[in-house]
N, C-alpha and C positions, 0 to 999 in steps of 0.2 A: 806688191804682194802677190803671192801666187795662190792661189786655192783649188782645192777638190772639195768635187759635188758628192754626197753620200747621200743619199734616201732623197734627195731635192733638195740636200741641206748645204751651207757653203762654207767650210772649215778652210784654217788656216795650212801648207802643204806643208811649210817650215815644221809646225809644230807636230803633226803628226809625223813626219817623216822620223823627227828625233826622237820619239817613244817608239817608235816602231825599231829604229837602230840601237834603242836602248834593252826591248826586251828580246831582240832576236840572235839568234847564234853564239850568247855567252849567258855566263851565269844560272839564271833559274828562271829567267823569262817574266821575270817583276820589277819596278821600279822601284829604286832606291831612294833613300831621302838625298842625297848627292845629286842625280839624276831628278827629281822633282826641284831641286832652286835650280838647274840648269834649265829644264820647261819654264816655270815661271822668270827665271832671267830675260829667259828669251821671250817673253809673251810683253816684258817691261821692257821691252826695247827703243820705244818710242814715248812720246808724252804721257800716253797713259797707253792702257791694255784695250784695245779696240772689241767692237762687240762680237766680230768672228773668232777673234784671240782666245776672248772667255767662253763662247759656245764652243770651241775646239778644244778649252781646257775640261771642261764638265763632260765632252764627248769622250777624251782620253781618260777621266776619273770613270765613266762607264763601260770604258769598253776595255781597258788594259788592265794587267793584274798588276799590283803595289803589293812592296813589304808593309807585314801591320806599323812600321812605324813612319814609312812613307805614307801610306793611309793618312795618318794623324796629322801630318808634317800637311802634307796636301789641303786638306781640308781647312787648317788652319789657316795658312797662305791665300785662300781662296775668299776669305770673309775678309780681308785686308785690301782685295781689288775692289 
């Protein structure tokens, strides 16, 4: 696994890269419920969701814009890890 440090923090580089190719240069710069089971696919890619996986997914829930119904979709998906 590859990571980047943020604030001394150590996130996953996969998963951010992919929110970041998700909200940049099309659309409206938010994440779709499509694009959210694609993150969380990718976050279950292994036996379970590791504890960088899920620090990097609540970092992307804080830091990147969602549709209100990716919003819900997220959030839901996230009580399930």
């Amino acid at each position: 696994m590859n990571y980047v440090s943020i604030n001394g923090e150590r996130y996953e580089k996969r998963l951010l890269d992919l929110a970041t190719t998700y909200t940049t240069g099309r659309g409206e710069g938010e994440l779709s419920k499509k694009e959210v089971l694609s993150l969380i696919t990718c976050a279950k890619d292994g036996m379970s969701v590791t504890e960088p996986e899920l620090k990097t997914l609540y970092f992307i829930r804080q830091n990147f814009n969602f549709s209100r119904a990716a919003i819900e979709l997220f959030d839901a998906q996230m009580l399930t890890l």
